[in-house]
Structure formats: C-alpha cells, structure tokens
N, C-alpha and C positions, 0 to 999 in steps of 0.2 A: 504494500500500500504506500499511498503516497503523505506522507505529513505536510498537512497544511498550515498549520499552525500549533502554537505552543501556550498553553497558562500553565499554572502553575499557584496551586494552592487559593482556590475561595474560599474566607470567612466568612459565616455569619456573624453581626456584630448586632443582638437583638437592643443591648443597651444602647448603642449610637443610632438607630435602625437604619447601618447600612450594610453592604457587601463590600469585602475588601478582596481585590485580585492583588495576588501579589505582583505578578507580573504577565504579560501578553505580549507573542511575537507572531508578524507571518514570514513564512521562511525566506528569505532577503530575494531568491530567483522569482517572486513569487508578490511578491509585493507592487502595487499598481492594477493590482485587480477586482480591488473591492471584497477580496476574501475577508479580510478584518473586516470591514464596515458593515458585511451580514454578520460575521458572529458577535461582534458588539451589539446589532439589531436581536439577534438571538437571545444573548445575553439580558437584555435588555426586556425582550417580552418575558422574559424566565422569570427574573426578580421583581418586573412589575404582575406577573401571574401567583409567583408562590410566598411572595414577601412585599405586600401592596406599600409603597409609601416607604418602603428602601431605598436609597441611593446606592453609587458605585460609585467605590473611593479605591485610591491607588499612591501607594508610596514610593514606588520605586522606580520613579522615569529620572533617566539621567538629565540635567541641566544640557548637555551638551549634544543632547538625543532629539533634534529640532524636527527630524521628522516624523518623529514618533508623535513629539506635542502636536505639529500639524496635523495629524493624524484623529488623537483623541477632540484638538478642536472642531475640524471638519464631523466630529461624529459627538457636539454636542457638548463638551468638557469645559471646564473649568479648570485652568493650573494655578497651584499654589503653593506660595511658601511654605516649606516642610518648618521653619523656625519662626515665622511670625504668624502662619496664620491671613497672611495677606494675598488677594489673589496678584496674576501677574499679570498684565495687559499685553505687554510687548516680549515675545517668546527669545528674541532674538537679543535681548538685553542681556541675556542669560551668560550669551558669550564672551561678552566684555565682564563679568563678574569676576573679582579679583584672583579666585580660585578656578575657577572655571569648573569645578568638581562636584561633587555630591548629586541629589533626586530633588526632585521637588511631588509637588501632589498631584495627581488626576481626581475631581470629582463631577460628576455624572450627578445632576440634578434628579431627581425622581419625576417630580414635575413636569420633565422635557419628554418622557421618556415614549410617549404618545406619536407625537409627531414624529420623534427617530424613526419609534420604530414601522410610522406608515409609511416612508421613505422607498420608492422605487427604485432598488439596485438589480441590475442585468447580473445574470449568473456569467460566472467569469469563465473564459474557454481556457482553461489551465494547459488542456496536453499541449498546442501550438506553443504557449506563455513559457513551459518547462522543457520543455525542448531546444526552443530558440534560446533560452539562458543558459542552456548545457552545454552549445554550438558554443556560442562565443565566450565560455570560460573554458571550452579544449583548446582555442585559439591564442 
C-alpha cells in the first residue's frame, strides 16, 4: 500500500474540550494535492460528529515550517504563540525571529468547522502525482 499521510497520536482533552494532534504530514512527493485538506475535512467532521463543540489544537509546527502554516491557514487555522498565548498575523515574521527555532500553535476553531468541512475538494489522481515525483528524484 501506498502511505499517504502520517498523524500521530490524538488526545482527547474533555477538560479544554479540545483534540490535540500531535503532529500531521503528507508524504512530501505527495503534497499539492489536496490529500491533507480532505483529511483535515475528515478530521474535522469526526470531532464535530463525536465531540460536538471540540476544537483542534496542535503544538508542534515548526516556526520555520511556512508551508505547513500555509497549509493549516488555507484549511481554517489559527497560529499561535506556544509562550504568550498570542495569535500570529504575519507567518513569515517567524523567520526573522531571533532564534528562528522552536513550534508554535495550530488551532482549528470549532465554530469554522461547518463551512471547512462543506468545502468542495476534487479527489486527487495520486498514481500520475507519484510517479512523476519518482521520475524526477531517479534523475
């Protein structure tokens, strides 16, 4: 089989009521095709289905991981400072940060999670996608 993607470890957090992913990837040859943005959409009917009024929070995206932020924005997100508490407006300030190092937050309003998830994505034609990224990294 083919992996499509990667999480790794969902809490329930009934006291905060939300879901924490620790982490989520799609496999980098593989990426640009909207596979993330259905399983977030999945994701997303799951905990608005089985945990009404959850959100989806995440602590582990790198400061330096812009398309990743691009990514969770495009599908809805909120980034925020893992030490204040404050969101971030401009993703790319990140880089000029003195450190350039550490995560910051992903959080996934509850409230949004409606509209996300009526969002019309085309199922993505993976075998062409995975193929042609195969071709040009034997190259």
């Amino acid at each position: 089989g083919l992996e499509l993607c990667h999480n790794r470890n969902l809490q329930i957090n009934d006291e905060m009521k939300n879901v924490v992913c620790e982490w989520f990837h799609t496999r980098p040859n593989l990426q640009g095709l909207k596979i993330g943005s259905m399983i977030m959409q999945n994701l997303m009917s799951d905990v608005q289905d089985y945990f009404p009024g959850y959100d989806i929070i995440s602590y582990n995206v790198r400061k330096q991981n812009t398309a990743a932020l691009r990514f969770y924005i495009r599908n809805g997100a909120e980034i925020f400072d893992l030490e204040t508490g404050c969101l971030i407006d401009d993703i790319y300030s990140l880089q000029s940060d003195e450190n350039g190092k550490g995560n910051v937050g992903v959080f996934f309003d509850h409230s949004k999670f409606s509209e996300i998830i009526s969002r019309k994505i085309d199922p993505p034609n993976i075998d062409s996608r995975y193929l042609k990224n195969n071709d040009s990294e034997e190259k």
